[in-house]
C-alpha positions as CSV (number, residue, x, y, z in Angstrom):
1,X,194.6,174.9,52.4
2,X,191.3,173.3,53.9
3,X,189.4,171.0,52.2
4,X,185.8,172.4,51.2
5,X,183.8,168.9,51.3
6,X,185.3,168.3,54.9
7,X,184.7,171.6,56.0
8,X,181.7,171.6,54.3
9,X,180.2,168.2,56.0
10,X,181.4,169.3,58.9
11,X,179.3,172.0,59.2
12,X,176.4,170.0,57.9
13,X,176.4,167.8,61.0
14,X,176.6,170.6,63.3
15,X,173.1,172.1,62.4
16,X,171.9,168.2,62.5
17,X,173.2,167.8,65.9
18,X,171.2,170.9,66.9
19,X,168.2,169.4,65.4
20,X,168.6,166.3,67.2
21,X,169.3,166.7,70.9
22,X,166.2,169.2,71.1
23,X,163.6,168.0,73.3
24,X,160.4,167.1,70.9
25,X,161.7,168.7,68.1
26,X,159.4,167.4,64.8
27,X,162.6,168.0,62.5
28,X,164.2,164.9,64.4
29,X,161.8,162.6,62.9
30,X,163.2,163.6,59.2
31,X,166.9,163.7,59.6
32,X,169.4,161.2,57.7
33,X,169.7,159.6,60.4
34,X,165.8,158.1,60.6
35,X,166.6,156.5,56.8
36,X,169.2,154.3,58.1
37,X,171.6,153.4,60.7
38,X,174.5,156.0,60.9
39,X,173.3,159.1,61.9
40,X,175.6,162.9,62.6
41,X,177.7,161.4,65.0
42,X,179.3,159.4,62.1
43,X,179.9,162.5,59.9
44,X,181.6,164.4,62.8
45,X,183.6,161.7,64.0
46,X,184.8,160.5,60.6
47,X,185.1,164.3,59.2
48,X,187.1,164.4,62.9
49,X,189.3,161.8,61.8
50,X,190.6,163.8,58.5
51,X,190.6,166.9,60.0
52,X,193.1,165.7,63.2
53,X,194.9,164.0,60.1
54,X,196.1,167.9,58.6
55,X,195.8,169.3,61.9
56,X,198.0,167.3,63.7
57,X,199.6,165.0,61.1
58,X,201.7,167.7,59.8
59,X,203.0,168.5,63.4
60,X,204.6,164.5,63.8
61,X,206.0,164.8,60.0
62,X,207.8,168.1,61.0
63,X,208.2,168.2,64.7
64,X,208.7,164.7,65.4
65,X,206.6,162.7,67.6
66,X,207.0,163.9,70.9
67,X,206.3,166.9,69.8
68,X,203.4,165.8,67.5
69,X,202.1,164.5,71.1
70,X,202.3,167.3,72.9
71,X,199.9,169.2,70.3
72,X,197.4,165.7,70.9
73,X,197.8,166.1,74.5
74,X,197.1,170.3,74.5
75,X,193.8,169.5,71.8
76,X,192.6,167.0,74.7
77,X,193.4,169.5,77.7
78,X,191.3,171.8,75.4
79,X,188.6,169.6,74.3
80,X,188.2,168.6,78.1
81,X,187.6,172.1,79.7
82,X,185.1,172.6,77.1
83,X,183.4,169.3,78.4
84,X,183.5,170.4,81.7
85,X,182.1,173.9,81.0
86,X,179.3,172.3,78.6
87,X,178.2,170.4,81.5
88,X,177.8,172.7,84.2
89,X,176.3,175.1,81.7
90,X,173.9,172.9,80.7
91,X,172.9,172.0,84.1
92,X,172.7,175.1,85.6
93,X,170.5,176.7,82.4
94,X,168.4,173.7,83.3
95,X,168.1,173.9,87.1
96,X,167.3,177.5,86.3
97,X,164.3,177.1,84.0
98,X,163.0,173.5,86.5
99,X,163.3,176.6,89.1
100,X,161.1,179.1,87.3
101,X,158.1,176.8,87.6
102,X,156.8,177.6,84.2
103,X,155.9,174.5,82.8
104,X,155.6,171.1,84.6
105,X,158.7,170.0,83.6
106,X,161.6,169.1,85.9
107,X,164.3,169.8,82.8
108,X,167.5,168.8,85.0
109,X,166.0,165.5,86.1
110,X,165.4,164.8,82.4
111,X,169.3,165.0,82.1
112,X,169.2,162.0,84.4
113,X,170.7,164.2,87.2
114,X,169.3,162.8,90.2
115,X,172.6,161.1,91.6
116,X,174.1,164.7,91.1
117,X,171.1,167.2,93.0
118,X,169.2,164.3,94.9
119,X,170.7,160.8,95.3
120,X,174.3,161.6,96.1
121,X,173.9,164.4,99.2
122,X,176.3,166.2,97.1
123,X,177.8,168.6,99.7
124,X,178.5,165.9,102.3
125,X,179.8,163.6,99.5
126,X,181.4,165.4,96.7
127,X,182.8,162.4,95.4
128,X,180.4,162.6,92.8
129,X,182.0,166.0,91.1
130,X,185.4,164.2,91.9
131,X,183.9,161.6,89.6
132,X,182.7,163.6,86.7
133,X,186.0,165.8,86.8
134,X,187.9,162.3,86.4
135,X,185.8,161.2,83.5
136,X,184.6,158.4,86.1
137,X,181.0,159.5,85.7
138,X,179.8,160.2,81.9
139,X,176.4,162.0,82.2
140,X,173.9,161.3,79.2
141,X,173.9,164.0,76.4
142,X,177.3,164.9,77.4
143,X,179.2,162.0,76.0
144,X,180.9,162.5,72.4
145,X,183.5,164.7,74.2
146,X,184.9,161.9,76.3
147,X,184.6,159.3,73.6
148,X,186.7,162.2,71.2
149,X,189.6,162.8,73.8
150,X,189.8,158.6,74.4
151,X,190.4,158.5,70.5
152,X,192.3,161.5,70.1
153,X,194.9,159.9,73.0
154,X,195.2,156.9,70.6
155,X,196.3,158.7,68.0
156,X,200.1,159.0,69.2
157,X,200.1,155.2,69.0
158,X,199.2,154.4,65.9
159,X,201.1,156.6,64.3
160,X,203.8,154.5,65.5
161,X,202.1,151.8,64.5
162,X,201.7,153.2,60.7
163,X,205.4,153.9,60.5
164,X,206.1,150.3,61.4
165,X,203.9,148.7,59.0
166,X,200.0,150.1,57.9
167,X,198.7,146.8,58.1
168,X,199.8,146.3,62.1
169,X,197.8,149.2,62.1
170,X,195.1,147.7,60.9
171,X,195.3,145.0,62.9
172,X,195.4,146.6,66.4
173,X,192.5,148.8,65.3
174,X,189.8,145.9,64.4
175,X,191.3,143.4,67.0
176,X,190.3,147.0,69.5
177,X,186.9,147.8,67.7
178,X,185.7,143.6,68.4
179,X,187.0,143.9,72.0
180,X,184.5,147.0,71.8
181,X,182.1,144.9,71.0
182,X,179.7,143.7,73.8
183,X,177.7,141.3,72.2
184,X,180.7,139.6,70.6
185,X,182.8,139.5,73.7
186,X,180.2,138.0,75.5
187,X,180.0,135.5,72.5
188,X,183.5,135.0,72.4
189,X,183.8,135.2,76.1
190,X,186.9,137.8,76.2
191,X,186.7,141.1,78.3
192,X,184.6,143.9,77.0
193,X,186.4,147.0,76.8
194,X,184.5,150.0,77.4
195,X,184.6,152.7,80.6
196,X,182.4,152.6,83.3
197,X,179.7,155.7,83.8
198,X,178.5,155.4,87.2
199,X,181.5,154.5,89.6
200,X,178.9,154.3,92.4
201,X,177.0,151.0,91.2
202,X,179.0,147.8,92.4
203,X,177.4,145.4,90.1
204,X,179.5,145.1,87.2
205,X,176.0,143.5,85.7
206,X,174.6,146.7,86.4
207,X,176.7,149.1,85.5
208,X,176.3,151.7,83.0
209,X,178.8,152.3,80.5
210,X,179.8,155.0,77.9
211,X,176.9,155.4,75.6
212,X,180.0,156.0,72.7
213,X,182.5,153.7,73.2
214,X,185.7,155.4,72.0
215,X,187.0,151.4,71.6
216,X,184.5,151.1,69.0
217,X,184.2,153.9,67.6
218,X,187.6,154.8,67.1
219,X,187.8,152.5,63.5
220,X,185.8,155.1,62.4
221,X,187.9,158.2,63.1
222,X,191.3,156.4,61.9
223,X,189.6,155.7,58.8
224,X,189.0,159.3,58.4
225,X,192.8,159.6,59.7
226,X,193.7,157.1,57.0
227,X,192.3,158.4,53.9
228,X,193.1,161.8,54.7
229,X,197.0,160.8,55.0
230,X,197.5,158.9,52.1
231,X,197.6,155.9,54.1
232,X,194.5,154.6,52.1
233,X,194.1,155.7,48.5
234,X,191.0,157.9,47.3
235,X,188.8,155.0,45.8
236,X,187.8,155.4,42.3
237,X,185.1,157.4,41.0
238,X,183.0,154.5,38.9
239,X,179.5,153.4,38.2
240,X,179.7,150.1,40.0
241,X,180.7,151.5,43.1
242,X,178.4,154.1,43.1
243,X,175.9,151.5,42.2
244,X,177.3,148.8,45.1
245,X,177.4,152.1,47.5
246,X,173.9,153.3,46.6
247,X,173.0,149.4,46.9
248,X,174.2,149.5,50.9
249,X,172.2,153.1,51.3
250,X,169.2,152.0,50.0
251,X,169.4,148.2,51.9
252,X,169.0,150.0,54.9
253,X,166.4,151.6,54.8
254,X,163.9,149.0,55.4
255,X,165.0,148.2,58.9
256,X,165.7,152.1,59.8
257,X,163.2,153.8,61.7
258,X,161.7,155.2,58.5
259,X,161.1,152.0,57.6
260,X,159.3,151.0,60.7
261,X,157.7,154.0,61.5
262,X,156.7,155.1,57.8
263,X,157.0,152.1,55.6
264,X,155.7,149.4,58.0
265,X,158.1,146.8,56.5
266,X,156.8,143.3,57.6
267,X,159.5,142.1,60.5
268,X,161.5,145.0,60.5
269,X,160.6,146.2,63.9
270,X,161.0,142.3,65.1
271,X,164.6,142.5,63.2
272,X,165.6,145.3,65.0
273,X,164.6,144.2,68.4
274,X,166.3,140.6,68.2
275,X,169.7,142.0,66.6
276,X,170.5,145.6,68.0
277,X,174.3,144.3,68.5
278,X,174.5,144.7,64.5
279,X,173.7,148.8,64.5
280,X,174.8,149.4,68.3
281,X,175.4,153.1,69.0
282,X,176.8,152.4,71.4
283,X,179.5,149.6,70.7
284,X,179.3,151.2,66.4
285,X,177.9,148.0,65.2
286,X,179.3,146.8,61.7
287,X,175.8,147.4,59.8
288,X,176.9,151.5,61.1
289,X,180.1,151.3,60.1
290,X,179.1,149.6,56.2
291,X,176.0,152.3,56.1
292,X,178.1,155.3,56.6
293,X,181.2,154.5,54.2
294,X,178.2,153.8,51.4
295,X,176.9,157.3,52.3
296,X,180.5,159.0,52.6
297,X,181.4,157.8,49.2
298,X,178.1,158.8,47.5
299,X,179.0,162.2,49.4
300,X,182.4,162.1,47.8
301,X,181.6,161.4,44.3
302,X,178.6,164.1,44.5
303,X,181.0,166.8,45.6
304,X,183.5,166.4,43.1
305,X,187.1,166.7,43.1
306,X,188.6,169.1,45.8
307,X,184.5,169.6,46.5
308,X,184.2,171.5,43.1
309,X,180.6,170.5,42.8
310,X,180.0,172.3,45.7
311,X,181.0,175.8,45.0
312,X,178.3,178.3,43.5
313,X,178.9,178.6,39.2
314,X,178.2,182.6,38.1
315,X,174.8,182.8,38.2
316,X,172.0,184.6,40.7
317,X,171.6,181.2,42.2
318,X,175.0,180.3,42.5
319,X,175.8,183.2,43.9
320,X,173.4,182.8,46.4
321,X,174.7,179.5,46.8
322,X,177.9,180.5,47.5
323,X,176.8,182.7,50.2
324,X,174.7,179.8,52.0
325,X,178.1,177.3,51.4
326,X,180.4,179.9,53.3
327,X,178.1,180.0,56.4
328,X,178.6,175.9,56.2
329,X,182.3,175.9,55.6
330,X,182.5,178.5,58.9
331,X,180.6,176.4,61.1
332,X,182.5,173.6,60.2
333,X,185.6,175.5,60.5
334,X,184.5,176.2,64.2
335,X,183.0,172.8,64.9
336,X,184.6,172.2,68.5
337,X,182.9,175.6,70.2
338,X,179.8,175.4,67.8
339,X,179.1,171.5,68.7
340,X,179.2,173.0,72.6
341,X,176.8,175.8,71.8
342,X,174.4,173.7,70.0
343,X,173.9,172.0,73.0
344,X,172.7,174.4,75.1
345,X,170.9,175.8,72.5
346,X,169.0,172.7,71.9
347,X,168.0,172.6,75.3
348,X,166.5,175.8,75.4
349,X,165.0,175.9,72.4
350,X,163.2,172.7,73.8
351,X,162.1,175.2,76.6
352,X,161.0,178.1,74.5
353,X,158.5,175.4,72.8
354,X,157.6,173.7,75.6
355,X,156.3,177.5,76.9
356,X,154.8,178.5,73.0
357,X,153.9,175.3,71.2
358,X,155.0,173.6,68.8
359,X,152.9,173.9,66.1
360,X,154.9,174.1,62.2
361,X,155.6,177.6,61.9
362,X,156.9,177.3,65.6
363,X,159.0,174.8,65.0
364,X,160.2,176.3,61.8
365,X,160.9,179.2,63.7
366,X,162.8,177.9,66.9
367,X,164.9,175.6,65.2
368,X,165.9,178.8,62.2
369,X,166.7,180.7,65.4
370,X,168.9,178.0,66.9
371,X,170.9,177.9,63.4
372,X,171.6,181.4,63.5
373,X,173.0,181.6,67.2
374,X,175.4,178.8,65.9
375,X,176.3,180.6,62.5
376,X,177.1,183.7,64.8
377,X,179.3,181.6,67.4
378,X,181.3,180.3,64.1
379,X,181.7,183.9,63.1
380,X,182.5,185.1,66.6
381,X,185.0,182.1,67.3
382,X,186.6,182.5,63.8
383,X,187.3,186.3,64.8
384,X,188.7,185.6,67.9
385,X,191.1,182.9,66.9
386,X,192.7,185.5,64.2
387,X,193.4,187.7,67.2
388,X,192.8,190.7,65.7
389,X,194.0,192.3,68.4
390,X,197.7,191.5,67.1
391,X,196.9,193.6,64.3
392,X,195.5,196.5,65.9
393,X,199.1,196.6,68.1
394,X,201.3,196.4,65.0
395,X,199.5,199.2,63.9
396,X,199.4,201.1,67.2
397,X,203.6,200.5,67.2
398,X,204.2,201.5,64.0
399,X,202.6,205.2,64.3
């Protein structure tokens, strides 16, 4: 049975995603993530976490754990063609509209794609595709994928690790986050773990690397794992956490870019400037890490048990509420081919109001019209994975 807050937060950050990689988009300014440091990346990686944990966790308690990897390892061969298909999707949409000449905009070279149409004579060097095929070269925007399949390869490991003891899980999974950690490593001077984006640049000093580093990141989704396997208990639904976790939500705020941008707090912009190691997207600084878990646990008490607070009561509204929860629990059912929609789709929308404005009602518009395209691939990707076909055969045999 799936779990309606999961499903339901899941879905949540897909139309936030949407709202966030398009170009000039107003509704970017006002998202969660602009009152404090974690943003939708947390809520999908995290909600990730628990949802790999009765997807896959099942598989290694009843198949063993060869076979347990062999599901990782076909989710990863999955996840990685829809990379590779998001890319050259994305790309070629953007070529396309550059080409048309019908704004001033060179779209593809906003993507950062010089190395790929300019700088790298493609055709006589193709080492460049060779590179991007290898996960060698991690194009910006296109990112969360590859940091998702590094994490979801982990996963094999410390299941191992959790049958040998939880805490030697534990262990290996901070001792990995800090070695994700560039600021600290360079503190501690140890080796910085984190893969190289642009094989082609010799300086190490220079080289780019993964703007989401699955090293750091991954403390997040096996915290996710964790809870949703019983390897962490639920935490307790009481005032004084909800006060400390409220506490952490609200601390944030003056150093988020709310606080800057809206607020004007006195040094905040100074704060952020002299200590980005602490909320590094990047590396998932601490101050990320303590941010989120403050929000997820608000989350969790306001949905209730099971998500019970979540479901429309018997009345006009909840009905109507019900109806608007069911859209969110299907996108969030679907979030693997919905996240790749939504970015194309936020791409072109920032097209279509580069061409018509983007005055309120514009804005309004564009980004309810992006929503709906990505309600419609849940429904269309739900439908297809029931096969209906099947159905349609049984009944064609049976006459």
């Amino acid at each position: 049975m799936r779990d309606v807050r999961l499903d339901f937060f899941r879905g949540l950050a897909m139309f936030i995603i949407l709202f966030a990689h398009t170009p000039g988009n107003v509704f970017t300014n006002w998202i969660p993530a602009r009152f404090g440091f974690s943003d939708a990346t947390e809520m999908f990686v995290f909600c990730s976490g628990m949802a790999s944990a009765i997807a896959f966790g099942a598989t290694f308690d009843r198949a063993g754990w060869l076979l347990g990897t062999a599901r990782v390892v076909f989710r990863i061969w999955q996840i990685y063609w829809a990379h590779v298909c998001l890319f050259f999707a994305t790309a070629a949409l953007m070529v396309y509209f550059t080409n048309l000449d019908l704004t001033t905009r060179n779209y593809w070279g906003n993507l950062n794609l010089w190395m790929l149409f300019v700088e790298s004579e493609m055709w006589e060097n193709p080492s460049i595709l060779l590179s991007f095929m290898t996960l060698g070269w991690v194009p910006n925007l296109f990112d969360i994928l590859p940091m998702y399949m590094v994490v979801l390869a982990m996963m094999p490991v410390f299941i191992v690790l959790a049958r040998i003891h939880f805490g030697l899980l534990v262990a290996v999974s901070v001792s990995v986050w800090v070695l994700g950690q560039r600021a600290l490593t360079e503190y501690l001077g140890i080796p910085y773990l984190n893969f190289m984006a642009e094989p082609w640049v010799g300086d190490d000093n220079w080289q780019r690397r993964w703007f989401l580093n699955p090293f750091g990141w991954q403390v997040l989704f096996f915290t996710g794992f964790a809870f949703m396997r019983g390897w962490l208990p639920k935490p307790p639904v009481s005032w004084w956490l909800i006060g400390l976790a409220a506490l952490v939500v609200l601390a944030n705020v003056p150093f988020s870019d709310i606080g800057v941008r809206e607020l004007g707090v006195e040094g905040a912009r100074e704060w952020r400037a002299d200590h980005p190691q602490w909320f590094s997207k990047t590396d998932f600084g601490i101050l990320r890490y303590g941010q989120f878990l403050g929000l997820a646990y608000l989350g969790w008490v306001i949905a209730g048990d099971k998500g019970d607070r979540l479901r429309g009561g018997d009345t006009a509204l909840g009905r109507i509420w019900s109806r608007i929860l069911a859209i969110f629990l299907k996108v969030g059912q679907q979030s693997l081919a919905v996240f790749v929609v939504s970015i194309v789709v936020g791409r072109m929308n920032g097209v279509i109001m580069d061409l018509i404005g983007r005055d309120l009602w514009i804005v309004v518009t564009v980004n309810l019209f992006g929503m709906l395209l990505l309600v419609i691939t849940a429904y269309v990707a739900g439908w297809m994975k029931s096969q209906p076909w099947k159905t349609g055969r049984a009944a064609y045999a049976a006459s």
